[in-house]
Structure formats: C-alpha cells, structure tokens
PyMOL commands that place a pseudoatom at each C-alpha (Angstrom):
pseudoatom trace, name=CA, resn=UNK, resi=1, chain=A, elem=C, hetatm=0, pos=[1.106, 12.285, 5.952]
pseudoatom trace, name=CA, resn=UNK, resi=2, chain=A, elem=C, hetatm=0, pos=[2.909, 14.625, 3.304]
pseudoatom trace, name=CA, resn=UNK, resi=3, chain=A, elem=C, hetatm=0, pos=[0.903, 15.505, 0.195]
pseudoatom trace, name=CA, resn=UNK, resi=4, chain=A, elem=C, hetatm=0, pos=[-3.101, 16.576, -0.197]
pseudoatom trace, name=CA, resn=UNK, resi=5, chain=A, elem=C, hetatm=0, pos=[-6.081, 14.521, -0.783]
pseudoatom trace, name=CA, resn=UNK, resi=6, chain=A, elem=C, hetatm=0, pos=[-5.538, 11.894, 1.774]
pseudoatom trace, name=CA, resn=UNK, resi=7, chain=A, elem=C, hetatm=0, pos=[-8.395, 8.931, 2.094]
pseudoatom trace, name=CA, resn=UNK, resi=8, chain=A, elem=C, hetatm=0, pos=[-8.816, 6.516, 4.824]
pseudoatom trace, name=CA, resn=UNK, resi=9, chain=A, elem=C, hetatm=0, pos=[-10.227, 2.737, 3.683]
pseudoatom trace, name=CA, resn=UNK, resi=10, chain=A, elem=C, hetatm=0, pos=[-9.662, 0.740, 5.601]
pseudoatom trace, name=CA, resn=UNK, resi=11, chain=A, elem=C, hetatm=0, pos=[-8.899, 0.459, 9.146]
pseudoatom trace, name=CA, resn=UNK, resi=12, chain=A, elem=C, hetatm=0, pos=[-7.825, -2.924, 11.834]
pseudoatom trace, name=CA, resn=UNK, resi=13, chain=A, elem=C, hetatm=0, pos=[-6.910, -2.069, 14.915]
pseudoatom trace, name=CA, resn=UNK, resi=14, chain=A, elem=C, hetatm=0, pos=[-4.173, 0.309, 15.063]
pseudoatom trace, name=CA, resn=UNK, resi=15, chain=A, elem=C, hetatm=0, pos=[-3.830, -0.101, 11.333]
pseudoatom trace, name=CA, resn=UNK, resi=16, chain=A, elem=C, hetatm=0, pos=[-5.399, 2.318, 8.954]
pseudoatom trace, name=CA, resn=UNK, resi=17, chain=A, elem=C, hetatm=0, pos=[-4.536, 1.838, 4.946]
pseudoatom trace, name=CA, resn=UNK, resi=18, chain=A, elem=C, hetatm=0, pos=[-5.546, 4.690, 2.587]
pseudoatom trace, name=CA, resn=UNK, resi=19, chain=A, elem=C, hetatm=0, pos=[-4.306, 6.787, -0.366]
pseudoatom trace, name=CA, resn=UNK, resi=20, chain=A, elem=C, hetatm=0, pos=[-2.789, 10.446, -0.803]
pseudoatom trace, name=CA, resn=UNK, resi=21, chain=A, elem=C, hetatm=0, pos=[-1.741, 12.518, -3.802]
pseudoatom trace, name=CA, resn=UNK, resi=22, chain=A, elem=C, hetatm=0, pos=[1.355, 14.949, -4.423]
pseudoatom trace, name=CA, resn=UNK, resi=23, chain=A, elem=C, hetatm=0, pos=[2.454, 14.196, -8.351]
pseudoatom trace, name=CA, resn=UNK, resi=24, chain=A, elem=C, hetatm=0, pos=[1.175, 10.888, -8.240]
pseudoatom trace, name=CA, resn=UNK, resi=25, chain=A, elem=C, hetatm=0, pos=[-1.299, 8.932, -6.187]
pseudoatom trace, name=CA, resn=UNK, resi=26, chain=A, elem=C, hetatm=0, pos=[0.307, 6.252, -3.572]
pseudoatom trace, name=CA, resn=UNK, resi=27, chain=A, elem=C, hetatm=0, pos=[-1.162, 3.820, -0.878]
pseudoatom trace, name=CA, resn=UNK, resi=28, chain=A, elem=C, hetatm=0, pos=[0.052, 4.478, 2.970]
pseudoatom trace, name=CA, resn=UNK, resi=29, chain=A, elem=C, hetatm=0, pos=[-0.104, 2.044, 6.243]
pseudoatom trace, name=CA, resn=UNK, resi=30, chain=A, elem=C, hetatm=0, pos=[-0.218, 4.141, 9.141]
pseudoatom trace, name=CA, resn=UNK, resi=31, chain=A, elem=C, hetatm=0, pos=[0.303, 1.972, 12.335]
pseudoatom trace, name=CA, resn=UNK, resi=32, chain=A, elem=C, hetatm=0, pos=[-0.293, 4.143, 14.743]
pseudoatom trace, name=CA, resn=UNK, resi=33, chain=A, elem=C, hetatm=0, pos=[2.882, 5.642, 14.833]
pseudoatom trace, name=CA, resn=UNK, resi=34, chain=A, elem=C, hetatm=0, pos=[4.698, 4.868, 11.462]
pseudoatom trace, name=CA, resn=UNK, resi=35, chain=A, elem=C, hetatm=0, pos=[3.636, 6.575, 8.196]
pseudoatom trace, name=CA, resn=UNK, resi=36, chain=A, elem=C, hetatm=0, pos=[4.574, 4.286, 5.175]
pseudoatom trace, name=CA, resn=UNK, resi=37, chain=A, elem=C, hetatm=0, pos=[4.057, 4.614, 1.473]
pseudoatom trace, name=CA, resn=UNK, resi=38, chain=A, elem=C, hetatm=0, pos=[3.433, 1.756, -0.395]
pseudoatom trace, name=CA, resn=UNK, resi=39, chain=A, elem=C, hetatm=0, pos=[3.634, 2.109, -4.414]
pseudoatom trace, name=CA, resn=UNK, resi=40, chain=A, elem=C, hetatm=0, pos=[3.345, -0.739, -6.238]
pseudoatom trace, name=CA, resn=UNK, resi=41, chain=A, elem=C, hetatm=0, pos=[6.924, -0.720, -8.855]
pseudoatom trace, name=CA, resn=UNK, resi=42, chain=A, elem=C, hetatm=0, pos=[6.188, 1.105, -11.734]
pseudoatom trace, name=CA, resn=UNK, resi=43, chain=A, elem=C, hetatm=0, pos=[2.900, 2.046, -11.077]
pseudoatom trace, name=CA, resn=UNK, resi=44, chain=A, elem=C, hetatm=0, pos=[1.549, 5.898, -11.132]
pseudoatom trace, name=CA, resn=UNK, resi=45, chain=A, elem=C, hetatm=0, pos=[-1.050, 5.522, -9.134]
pseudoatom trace, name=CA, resn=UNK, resi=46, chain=A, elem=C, hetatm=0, pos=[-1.832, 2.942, -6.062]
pseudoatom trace, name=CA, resn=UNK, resi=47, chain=A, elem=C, hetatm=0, pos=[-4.091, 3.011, -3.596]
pseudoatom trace, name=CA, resn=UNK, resi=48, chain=A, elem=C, hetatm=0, pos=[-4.903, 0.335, -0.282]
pseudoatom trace, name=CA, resn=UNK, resi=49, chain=A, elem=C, hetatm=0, pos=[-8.636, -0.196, -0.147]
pseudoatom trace, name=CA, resn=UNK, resi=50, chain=A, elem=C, hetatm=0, pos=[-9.020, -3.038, 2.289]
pseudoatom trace, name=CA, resn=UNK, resi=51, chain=A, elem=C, hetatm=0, pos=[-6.936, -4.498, 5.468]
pseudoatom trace, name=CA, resn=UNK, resi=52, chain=A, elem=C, hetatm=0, pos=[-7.285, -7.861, 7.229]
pseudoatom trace, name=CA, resn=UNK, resi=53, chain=A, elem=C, hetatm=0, pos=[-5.071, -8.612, 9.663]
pseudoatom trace, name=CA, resn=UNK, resi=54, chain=A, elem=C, hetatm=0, pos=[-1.322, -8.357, 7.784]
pseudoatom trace, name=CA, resn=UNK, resi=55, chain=A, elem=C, hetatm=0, pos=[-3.510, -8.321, 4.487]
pseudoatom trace, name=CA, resn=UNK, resi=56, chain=A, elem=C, hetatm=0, pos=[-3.807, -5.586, 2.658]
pseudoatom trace, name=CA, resn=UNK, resi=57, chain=A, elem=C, hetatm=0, pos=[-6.141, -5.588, -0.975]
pseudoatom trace, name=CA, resn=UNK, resi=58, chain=A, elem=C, hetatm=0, pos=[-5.877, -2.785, -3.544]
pseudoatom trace, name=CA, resn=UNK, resi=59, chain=A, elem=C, hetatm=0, pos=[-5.131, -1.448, -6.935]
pseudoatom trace, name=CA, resn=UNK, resi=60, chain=A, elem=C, hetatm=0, pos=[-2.780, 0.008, -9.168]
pseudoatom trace, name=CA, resn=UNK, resi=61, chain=A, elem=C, hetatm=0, pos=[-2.360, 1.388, -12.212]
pseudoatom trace, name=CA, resn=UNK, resi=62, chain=A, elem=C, hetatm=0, pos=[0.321, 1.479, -15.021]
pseudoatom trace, name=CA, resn=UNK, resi=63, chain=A, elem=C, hetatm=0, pos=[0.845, 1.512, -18.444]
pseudoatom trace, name=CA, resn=UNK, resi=64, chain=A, elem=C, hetatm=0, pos=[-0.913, -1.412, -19.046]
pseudoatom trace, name=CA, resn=UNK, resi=65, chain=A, elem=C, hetatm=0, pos=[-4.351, -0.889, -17.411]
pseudoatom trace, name=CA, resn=UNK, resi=66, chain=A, elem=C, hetatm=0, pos=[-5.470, -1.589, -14.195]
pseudoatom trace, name=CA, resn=UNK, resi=67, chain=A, elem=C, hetatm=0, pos=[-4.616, -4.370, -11.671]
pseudoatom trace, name=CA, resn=UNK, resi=68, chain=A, elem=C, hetatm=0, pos=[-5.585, -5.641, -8.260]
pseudoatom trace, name=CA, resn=UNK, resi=69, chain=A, elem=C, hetatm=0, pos=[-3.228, -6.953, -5.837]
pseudoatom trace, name=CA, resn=UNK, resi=70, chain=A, elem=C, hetatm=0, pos=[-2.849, -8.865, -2.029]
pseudoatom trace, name=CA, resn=UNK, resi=71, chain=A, elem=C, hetatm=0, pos=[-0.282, -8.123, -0.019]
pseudoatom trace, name=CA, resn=UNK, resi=72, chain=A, elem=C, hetatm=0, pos=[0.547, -9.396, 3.112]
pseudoatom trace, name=CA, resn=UNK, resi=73, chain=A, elem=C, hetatm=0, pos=[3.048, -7.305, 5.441]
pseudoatom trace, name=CA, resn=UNK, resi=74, chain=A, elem=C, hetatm=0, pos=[5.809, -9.427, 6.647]
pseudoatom trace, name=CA, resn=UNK, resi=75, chain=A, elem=C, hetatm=0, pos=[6.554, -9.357, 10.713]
pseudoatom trace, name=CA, resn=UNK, resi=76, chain=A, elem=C, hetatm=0, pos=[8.598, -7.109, 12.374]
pseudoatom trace, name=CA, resn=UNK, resi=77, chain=A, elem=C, hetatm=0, pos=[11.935, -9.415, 12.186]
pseudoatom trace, name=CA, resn=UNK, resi=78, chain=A, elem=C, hetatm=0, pos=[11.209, -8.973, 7.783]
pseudoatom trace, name=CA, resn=UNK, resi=79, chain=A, elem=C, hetatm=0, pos=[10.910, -5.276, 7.697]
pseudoatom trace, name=CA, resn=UNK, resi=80, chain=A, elem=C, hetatm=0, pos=[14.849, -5.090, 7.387]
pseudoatom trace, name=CA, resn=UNK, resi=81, chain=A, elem=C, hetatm=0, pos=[14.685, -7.178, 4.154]
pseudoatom trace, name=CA, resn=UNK, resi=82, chain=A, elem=C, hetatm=0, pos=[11.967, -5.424, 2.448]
pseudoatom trace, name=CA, resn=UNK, resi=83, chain=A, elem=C, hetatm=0, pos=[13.693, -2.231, 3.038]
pseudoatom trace, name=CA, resn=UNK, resi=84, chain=A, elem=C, hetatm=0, pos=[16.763, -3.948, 1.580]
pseudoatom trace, name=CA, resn=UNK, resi=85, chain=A, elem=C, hetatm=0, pos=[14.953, -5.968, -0.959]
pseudoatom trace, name=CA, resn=UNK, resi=86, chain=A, elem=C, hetatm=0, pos=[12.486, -3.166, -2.248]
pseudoatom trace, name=CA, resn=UNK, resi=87, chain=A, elem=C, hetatm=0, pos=[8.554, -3.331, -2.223]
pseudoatom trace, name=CA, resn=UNK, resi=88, chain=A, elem=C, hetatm=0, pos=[6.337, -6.394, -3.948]
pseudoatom trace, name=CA, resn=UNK, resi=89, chain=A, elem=C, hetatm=0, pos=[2.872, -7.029, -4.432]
pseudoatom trace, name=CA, resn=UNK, resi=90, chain=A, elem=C, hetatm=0, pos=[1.364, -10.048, -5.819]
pseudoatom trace, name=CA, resn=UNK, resi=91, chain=A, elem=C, hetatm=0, pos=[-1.021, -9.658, -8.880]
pseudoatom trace, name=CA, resn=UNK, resi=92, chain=A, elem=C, hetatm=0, pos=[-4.225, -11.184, -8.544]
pseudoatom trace, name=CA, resn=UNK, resi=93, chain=A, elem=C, hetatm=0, pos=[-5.535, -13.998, -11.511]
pseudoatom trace, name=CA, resn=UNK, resi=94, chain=A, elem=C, hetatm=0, pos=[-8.006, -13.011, -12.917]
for i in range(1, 94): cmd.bond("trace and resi %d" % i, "trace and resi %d" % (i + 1))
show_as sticks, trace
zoom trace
C-alpha cells in the first residue's frame, strides 16, 4: 500500500479495510490481491473501520465536520461502472 501510517480495522475473509496517510488520510480494501483507495468526494480525510460481507462502515471528514457512512461494494459485473461513474458513499441519518 503506498504512503505511511497504514491501519488494519477490519477484516472478512480475504477482505481487510483500513486507513493510510501520504498528504491526506484515505480508506483502502485490500482483497487479497487488489489494493484500492476509497476517499469519500471531497473529503480530506476517510478512513474504513468496519466490514460485513460487501458492507463497509466508516467516516469522513470535510469542511463541514464529521460524518459516518455505509457502503456496500457492488459485484464484480459493477466495478466497470463505478470506475466510470466515480466513487459514492451514502451518509448516515442521524
């Protein structure tokens, strides 16, 4: 994983969720083979506390405060249109 201070959090199966720093903080997925970076738009610093399954729980912060989020990762056949249609997390109501 490129950067420095990387944390594990969470782990299913192959699956282990985390954050790492270089300029700003981000959340990874690592599934065993595949390193991927998930930053929530906008945000300066996200990080993946929790997985379940194709569930992953989390933070993020921006210029507005703090928020939580759930996102699910979509099957193999939607990876192709999340690369296309960029990253998106679902705030959670508080």
């Amino acid at each position: 994983m490129p950067g420095y201070n990387t944390h594990i959090y969470g782990i299913d199966g192959s699956n282990i969720v985390g954050m790492y720093g270089d300029t700003y903080c981000h959340g990874f997925l690592y599934n065993g083979t595949t390193w991927t970076t998930l930053d929530f738009p906008g945000a300066q610093k996200t990080w993946i506390y929790g997985i379940s399954g194709s569930n992953l729980v989390g933070f993020y912060n921006d210029a507005s405060g703090t928020h939580g989020f759930v996102y699910t990762v979509p099957e193999p056949a939607s990876i192709a249109l999340l690369a296309l249609g960029g990253f998106m997390l679902r705030k959670l109501k508080a």
